[in-house]
C-alpha positions in Angstrom: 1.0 -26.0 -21.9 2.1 -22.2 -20.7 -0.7 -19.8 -20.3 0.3 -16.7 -21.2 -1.1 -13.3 -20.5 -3.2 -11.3 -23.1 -1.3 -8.6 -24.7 -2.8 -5.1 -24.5 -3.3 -3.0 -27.5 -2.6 0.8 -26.9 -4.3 2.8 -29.4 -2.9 6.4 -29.7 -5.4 9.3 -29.9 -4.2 10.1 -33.1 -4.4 6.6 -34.7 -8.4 6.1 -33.4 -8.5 9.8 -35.3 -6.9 8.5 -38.8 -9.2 5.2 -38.3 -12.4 7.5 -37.8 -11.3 9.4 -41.2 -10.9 6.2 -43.1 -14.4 4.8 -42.3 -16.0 8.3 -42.8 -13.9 8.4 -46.6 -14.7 4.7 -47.2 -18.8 5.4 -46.1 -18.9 8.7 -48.4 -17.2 6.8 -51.2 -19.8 4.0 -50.9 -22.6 6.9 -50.6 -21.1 8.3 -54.0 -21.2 5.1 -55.7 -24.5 4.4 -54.6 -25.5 7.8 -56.2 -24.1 6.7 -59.4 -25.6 3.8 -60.0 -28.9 5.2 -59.1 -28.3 8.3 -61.6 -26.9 5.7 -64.4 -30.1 3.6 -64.2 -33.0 6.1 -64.0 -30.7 7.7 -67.4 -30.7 3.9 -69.2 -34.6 4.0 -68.4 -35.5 7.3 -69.6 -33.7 6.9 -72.5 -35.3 3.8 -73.3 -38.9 5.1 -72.5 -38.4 8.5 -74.1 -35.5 8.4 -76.6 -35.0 11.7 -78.5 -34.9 10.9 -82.5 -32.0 12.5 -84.2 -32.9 12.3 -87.6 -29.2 12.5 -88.9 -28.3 9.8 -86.4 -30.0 7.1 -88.2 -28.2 7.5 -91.3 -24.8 7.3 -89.7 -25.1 4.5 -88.0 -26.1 2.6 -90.7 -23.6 4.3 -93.2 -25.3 6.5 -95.3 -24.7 9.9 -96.0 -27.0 12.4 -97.2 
């Protein structure tokens, strides 16, 4: 069997520049989504430890109307 020599990758200035955007956009992205999910659950836990009583919400949601 043949041997062949490696082939060499040349990487262009501006192509490591566009691959050093995409990381930095793909790490904020994951950074923002992280956020979220933090903010989402401490909401769904306050809400559930304190919830604020609406006393004309009770009625609609079971169908009544004053």
């Amino acid at each position: 069997m043949l041997r062949r020599k490696p082939t060499r990758i040349e990487v262009k200035e501006e192509d490591r520049e566009e691959l050093e955007q995409l990381r930095n956009q793909k790490q904020q992205q994951q950074q923002q989504q992280q956020q979220q999910q933090q903010q989402t659950a401490t909401s769904t836990l306050l809400h559930h430890l304190n919830p604020t009583k609406d006393p004309s919400s009770k009625p609609q949601r079971i169908g009544l109307n004053p």
